[in-house]
Backbone and ligand atoms as CSV (ligand in chain L), in Angstrom:
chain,resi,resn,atom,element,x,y,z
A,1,UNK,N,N,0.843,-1.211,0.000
A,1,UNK,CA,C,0.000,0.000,0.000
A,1,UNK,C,C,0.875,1.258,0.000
A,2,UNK,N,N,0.692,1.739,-0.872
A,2,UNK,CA,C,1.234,3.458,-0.915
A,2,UNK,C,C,1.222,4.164,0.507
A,3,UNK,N,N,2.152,5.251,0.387
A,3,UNK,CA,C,2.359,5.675,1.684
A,3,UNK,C,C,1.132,6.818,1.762
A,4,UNK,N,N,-0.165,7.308,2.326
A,4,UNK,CA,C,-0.552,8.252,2.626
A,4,UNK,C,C,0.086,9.365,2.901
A,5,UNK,N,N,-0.390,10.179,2.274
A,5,UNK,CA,C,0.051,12.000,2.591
A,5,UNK,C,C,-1.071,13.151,3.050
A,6,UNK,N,N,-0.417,14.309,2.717
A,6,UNK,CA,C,-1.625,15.259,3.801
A,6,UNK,C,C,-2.983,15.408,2.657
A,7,UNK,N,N,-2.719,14.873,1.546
A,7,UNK,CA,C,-4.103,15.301,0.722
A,7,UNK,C,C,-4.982,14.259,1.037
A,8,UNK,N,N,-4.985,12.610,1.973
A,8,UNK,CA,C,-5.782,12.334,2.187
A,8,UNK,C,C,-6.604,12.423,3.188
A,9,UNK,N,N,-5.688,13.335,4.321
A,9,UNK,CA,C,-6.134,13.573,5.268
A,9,UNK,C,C,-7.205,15.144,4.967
A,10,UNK,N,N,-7.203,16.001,3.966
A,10,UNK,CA,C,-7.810,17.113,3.220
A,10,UNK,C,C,-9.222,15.990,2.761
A,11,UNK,N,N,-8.769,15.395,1.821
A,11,UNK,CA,C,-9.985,13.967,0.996
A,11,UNK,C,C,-11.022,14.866,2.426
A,12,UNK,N,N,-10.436,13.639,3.461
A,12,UNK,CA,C,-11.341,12.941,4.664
A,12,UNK,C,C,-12.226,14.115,5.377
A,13,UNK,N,N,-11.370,15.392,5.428
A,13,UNK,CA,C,-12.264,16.578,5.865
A,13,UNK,C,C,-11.171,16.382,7.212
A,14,UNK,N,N,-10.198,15.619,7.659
A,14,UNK,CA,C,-9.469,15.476,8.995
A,14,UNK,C,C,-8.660,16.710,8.972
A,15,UNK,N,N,-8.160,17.626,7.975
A,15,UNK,CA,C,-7.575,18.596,8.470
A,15,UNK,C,C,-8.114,19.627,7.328
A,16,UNK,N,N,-8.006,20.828,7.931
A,16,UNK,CA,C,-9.233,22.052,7.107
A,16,UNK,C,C,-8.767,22.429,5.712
A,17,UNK,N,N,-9.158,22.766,4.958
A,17,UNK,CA,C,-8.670,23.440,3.470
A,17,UNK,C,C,-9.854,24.118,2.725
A,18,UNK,N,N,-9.458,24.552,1.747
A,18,UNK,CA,C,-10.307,26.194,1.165
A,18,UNK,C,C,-11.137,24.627,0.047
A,19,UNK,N,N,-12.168,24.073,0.731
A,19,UNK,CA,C,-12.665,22.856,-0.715
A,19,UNK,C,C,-13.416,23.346,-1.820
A,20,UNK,N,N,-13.463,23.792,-2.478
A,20,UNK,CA,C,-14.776,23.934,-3.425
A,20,UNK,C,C,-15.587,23.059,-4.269
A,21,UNK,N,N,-15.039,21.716,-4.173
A,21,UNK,CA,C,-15.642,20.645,-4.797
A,21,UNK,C,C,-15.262,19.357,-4.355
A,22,UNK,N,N,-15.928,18.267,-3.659
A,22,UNK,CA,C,-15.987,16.916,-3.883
A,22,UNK,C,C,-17.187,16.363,-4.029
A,23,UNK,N,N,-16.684,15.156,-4.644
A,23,UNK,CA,C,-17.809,13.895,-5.075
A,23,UNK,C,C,-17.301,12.758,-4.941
A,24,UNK,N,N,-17.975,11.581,-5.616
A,24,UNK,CA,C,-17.439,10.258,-5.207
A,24,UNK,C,C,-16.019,9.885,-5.607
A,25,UNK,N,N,-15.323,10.838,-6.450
A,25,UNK,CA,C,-14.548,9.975,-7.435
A,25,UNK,C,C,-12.801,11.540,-7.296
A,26,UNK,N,N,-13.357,12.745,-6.817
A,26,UNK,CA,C,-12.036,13.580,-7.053
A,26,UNK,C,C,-12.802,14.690,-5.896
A,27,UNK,N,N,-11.722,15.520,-5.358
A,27,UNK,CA,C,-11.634,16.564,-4.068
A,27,UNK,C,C,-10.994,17.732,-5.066
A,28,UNK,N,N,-11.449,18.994,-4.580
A,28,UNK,CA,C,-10.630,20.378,-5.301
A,28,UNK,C,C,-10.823,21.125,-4.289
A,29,UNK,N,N,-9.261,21.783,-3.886
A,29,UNK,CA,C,-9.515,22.368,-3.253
A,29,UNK,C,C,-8.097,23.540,-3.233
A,30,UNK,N,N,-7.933,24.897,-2.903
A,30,UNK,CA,C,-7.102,25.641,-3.156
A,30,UNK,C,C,-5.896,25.261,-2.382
A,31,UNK,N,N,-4.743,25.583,-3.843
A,31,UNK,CA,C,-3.305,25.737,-3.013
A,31,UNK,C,C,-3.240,25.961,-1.589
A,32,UNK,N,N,-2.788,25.942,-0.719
A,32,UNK,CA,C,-1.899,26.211,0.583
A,32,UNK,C,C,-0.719,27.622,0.122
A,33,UNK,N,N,-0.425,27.570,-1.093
A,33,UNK,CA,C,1.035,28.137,-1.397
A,33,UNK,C,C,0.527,28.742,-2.902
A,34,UNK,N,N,-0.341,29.458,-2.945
A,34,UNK,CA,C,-1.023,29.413,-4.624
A,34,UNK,C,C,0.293,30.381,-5.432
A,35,UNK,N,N,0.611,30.284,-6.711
A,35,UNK,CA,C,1.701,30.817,-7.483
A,35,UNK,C,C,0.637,31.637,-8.562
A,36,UNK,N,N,-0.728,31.879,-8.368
A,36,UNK,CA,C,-1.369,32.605,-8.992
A,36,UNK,C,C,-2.952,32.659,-8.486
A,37,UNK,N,N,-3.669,33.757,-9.517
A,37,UNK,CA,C,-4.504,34.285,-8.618
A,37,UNK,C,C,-5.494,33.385,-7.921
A,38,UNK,N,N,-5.894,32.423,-9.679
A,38,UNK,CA,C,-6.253,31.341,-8.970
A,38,UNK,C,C,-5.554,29.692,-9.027
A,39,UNK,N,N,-5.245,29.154,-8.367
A,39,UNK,CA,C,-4.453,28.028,-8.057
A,39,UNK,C,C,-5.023,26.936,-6.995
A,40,UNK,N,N,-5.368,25.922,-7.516
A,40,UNK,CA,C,-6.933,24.785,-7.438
A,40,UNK,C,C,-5.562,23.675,-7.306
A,41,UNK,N,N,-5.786,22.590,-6.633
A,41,UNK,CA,C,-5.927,21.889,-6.434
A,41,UNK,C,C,-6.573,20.090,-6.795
A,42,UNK,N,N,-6.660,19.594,-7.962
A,42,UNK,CA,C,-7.990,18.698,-8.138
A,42,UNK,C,C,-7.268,17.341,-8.368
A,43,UNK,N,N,-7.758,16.659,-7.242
A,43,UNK,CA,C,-7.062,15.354,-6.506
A,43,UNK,C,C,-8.033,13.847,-6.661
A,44,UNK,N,N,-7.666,12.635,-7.464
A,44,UNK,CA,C,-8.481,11.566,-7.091
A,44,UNK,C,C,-8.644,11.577,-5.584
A,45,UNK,N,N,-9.456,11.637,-5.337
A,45,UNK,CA,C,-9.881,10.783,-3.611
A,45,UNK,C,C,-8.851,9.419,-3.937
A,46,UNK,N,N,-8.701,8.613,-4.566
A,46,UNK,CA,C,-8.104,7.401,-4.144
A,46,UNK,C,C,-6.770,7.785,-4.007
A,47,UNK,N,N,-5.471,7.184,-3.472
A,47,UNK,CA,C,-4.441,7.256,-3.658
A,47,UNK,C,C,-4.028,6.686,-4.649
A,48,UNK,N,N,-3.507,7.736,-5.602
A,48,UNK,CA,C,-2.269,7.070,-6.602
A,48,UNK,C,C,-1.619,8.319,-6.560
A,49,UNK,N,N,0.315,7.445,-5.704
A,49,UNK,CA,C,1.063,8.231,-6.008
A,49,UNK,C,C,1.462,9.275,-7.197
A,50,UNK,N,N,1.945,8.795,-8.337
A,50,UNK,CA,C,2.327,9.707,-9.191
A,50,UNK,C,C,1.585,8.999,-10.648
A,51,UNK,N,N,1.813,9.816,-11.724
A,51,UNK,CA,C,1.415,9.305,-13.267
A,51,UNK,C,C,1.646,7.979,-12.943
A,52,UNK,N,N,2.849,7.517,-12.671
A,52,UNK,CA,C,3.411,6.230,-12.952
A,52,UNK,C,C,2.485,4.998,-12.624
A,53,UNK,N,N,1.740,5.172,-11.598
A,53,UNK,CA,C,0.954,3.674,-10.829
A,53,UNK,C,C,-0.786,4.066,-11.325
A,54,UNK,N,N,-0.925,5.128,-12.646
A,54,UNK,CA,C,-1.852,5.521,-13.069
A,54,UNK,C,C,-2.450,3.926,-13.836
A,55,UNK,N,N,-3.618,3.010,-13.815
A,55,UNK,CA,C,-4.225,2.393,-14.606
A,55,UNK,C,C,-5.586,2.361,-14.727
A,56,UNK,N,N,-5.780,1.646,-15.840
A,56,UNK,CA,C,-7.420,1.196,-16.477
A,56,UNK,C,C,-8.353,1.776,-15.737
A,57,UNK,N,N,-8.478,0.692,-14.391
A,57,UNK,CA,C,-9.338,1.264,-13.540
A,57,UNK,C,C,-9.518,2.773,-13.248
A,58,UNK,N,N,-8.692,3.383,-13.496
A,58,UNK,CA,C,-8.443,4.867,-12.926
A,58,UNK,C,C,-8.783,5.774,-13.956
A,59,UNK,N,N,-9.452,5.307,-14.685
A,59,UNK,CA,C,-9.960,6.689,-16.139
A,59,UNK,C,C,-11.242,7.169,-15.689
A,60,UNK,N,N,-11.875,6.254,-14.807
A,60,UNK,CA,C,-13.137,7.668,-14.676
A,60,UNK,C,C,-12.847,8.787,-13.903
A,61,UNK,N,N,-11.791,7.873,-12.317
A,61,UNK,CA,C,-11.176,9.610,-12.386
A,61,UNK,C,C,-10.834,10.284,-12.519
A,62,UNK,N,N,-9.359,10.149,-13.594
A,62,UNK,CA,C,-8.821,10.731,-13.889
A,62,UNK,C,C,-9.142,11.701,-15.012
A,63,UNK,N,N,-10.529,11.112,-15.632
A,63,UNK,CA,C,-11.390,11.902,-16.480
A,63,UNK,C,C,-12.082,13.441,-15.656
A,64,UNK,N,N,-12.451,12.511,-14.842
A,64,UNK,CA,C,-13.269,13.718,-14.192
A,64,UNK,C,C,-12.526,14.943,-13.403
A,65,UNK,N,N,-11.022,14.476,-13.501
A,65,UNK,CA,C,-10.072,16.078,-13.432
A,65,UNK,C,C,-10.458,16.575,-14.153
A,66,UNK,N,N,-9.961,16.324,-15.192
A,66,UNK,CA,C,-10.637,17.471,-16.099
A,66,UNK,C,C,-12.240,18.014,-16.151
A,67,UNK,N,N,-12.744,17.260,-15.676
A,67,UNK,CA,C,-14.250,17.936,-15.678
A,67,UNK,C,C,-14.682,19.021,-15.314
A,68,UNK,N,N,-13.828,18.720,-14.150
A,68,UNK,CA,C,-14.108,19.673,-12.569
A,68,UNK,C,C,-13.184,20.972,-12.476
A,69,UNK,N,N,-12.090,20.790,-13.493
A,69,UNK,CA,C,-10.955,21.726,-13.819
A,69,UNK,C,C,-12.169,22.827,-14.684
A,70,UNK,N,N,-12.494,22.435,-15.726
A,70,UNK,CA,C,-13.145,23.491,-16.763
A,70,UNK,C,C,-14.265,23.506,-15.658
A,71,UNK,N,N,-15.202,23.093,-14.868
A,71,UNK,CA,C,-16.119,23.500,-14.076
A,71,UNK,C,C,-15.658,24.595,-13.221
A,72,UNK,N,N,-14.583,24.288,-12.225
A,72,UNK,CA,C,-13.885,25.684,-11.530
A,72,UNK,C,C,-13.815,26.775,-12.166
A,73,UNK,N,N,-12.840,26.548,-13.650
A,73,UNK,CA,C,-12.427,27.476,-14.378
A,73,UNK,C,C,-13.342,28.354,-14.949
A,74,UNK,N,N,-14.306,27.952,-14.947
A,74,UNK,CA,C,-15.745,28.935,-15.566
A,74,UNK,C,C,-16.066,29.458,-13.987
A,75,UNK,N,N,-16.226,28.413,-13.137
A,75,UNK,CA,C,-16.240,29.145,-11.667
A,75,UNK,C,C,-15.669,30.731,-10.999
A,76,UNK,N,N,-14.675,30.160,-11.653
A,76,UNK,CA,C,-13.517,31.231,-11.070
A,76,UNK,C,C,-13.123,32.547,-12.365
A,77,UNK,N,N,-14.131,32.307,-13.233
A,77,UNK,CA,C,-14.030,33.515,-14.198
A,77,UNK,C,C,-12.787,33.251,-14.935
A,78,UNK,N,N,-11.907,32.557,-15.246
A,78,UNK,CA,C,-10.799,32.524,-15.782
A,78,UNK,C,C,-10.681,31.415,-17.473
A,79,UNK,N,N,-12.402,30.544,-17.369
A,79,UNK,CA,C,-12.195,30.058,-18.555
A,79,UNK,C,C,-11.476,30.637,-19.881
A,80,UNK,N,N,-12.632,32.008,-19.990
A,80,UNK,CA,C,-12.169,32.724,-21.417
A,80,UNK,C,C,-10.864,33.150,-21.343
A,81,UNK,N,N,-10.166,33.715,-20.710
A,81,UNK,CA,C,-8.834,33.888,-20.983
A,81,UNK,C,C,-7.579,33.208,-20.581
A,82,UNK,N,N,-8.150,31.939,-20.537
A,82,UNK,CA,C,-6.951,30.659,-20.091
A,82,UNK,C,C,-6.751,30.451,-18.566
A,83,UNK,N,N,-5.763,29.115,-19.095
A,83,UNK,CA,C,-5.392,28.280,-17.832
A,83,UNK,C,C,-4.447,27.458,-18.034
A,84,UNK,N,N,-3.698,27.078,-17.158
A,84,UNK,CA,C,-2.540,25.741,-17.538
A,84,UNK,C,C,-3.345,24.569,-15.889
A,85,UNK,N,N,-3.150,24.031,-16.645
A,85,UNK,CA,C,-3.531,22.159,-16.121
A,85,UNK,C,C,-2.352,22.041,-15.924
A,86,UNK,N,N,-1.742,21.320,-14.749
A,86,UNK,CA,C,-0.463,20.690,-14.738
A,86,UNK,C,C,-0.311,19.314,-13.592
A,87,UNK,N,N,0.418,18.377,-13.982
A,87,UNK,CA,C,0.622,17.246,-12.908
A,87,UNK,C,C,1.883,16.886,-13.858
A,88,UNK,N,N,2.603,17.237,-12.234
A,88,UNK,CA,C,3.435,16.737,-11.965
A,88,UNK,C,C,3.994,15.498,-11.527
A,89,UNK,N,N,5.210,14.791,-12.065
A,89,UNK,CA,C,5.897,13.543,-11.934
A,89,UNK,C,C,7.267,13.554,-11.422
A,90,UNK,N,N,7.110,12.993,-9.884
A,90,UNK,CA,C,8.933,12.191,-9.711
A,90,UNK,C,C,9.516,13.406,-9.574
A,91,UNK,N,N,10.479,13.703,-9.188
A,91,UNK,CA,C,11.807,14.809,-9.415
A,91,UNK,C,C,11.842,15.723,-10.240
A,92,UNK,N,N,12.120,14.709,-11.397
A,92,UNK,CA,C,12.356,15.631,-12.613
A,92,UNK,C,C,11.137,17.013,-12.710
A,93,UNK,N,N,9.883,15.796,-12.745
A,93,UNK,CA,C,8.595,17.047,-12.449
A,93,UNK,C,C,7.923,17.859,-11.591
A,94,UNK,N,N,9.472,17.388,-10.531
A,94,UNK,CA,C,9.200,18.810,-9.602
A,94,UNK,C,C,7.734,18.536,-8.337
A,95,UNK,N,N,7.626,16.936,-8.746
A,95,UNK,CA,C,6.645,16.575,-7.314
A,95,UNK,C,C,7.298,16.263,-6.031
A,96,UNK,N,N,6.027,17.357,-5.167
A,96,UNK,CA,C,6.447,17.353,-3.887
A,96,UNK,C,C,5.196,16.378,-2.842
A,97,UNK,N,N,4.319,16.279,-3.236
A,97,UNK,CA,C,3.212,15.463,-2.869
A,97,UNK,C,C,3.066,14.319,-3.393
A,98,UNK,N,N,3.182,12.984,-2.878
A,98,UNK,CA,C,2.960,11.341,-3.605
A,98,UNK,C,C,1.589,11.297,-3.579
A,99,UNK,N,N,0.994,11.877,-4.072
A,99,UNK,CA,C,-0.744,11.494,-4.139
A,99,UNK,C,C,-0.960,12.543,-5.709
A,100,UNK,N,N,-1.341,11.524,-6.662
A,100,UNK,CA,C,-1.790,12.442,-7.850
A,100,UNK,C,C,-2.303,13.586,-7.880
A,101,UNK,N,N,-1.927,15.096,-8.554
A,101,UNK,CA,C,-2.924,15.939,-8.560
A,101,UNK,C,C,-2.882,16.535,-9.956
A,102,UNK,N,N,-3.555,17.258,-9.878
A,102,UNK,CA,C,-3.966,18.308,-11.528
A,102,UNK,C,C,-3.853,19.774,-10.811
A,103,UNK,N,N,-3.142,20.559,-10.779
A,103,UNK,CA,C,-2.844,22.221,-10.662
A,103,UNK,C,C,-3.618,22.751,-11.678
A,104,UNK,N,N,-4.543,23.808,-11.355
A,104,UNK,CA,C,-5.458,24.806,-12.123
A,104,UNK,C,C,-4.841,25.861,-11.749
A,105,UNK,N,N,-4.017,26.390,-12.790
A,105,UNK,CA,C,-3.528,28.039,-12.681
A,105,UNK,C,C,-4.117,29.063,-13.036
A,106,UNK,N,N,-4.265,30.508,-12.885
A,106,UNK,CA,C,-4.967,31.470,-13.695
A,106,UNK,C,C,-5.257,32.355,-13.195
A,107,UNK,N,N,-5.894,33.038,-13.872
A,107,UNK,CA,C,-6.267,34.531,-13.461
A,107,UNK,C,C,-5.263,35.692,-13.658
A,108,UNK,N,N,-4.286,35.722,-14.221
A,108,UNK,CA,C,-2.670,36.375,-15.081
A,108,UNK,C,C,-2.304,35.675,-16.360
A,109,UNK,N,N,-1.495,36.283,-16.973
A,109,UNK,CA,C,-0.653,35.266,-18.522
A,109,UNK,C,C,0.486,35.079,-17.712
A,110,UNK,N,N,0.249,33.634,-17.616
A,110,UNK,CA,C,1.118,32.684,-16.907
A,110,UNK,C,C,3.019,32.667,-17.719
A,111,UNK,N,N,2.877,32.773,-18.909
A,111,UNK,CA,C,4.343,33.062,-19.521
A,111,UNK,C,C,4.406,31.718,-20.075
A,112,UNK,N,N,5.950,31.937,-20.335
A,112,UNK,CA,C,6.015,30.259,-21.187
A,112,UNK,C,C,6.004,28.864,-20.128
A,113,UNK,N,N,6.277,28.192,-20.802
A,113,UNK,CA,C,5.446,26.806,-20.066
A,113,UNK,C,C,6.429,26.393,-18.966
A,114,UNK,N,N,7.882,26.207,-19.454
A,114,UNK,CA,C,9.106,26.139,-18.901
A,114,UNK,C,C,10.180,26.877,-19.155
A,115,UNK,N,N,10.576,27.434,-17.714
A,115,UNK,CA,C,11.863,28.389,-17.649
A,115,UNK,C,C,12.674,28.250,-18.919
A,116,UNK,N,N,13.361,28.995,-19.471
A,116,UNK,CA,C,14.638,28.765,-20.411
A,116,UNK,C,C,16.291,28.366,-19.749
A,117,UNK,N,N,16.601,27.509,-20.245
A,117,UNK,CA,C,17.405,27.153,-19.407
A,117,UNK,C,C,18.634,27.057,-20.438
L,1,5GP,P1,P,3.536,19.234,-6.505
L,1,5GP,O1,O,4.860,19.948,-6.473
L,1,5GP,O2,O,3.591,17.936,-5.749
L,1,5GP,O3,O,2.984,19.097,-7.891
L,1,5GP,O4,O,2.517,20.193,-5.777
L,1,5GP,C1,C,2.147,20.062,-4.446
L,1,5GP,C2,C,1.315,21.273,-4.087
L,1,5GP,O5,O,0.628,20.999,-2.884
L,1,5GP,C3,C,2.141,22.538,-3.859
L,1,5GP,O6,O,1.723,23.546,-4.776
L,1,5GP,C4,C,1.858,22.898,-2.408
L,1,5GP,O7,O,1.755,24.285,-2.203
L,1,5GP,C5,C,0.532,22.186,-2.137
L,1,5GP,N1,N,0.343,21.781,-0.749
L,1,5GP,C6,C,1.238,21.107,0.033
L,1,5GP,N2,N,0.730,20.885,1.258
L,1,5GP,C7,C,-0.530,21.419,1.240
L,1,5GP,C8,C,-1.562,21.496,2.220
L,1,5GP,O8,O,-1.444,21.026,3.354
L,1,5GP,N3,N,-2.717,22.121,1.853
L,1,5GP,C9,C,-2.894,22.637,0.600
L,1,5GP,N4,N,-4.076,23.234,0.354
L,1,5GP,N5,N,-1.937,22.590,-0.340
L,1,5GP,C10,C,-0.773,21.985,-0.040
């Protein structure tokens, strides 16, 4: 069994966070640390660490990130003039949380996708 982290203890309602959406299948709820105006959160309820242990079984939720992403995003006024979706993988991608998520950025022009290096 995967190691639990603080987003399942957020899931459970055991420790407080800004939620604006759960259902049976994904939790959204705002950054702790947001890097823009608006910065969401949108998490399977189940644990899966990273992309990597992503399978079959896991497409309805992982569908319904995105659902709930363009649902916020019209929420939060930021559809029409964009957004970046992001999940992060492992090191390289700069994950700091072992529990899958989807980052909803917006509300500014975010710039290019990755630093120039
Ligand atoms: P990662 O780098 O893993 O893709 O992103 C993890 C994100 O989780 C970071 O943006 C960080 O600010 C956010 N985060 C970490 N701990 C908490 C927390 O306890 N509550 C909330 N709301 N966000 C958190």
């Amino acid at each position: 069994m995967p190691e639990e982290t603080i987003f399942s203890k957020i899931i459970r309602k055991e420790i407080p966070s800004e939620m604006l959406y759960q259902d049976d299948l994904v939790t959204a709820f705002r950054d702790i640390n947001a890097q823009a105006p608006t910065h969401v959160l949108i998490v399977p309820n189940k644990l899966i660490p990273t992309t990597n242990e992503v399978s079959a079984a896991d497409e309805q939720a992982l569908g319904r990130l995105f659902i709930v992403a363009a649902k916020i995003a019209k929420e939060e006024g930021i559809a029409a003039d964009g957004y970046r979706l992001i999940v992060n993988c492992n090191d390289h991608g700069g994950q700091e949380v072992f529990h899958l998520h989807m980052h909803l950025l917006g509300g500014r022009k975010l710039g290019r996708m990755l630093p120039q290096s």
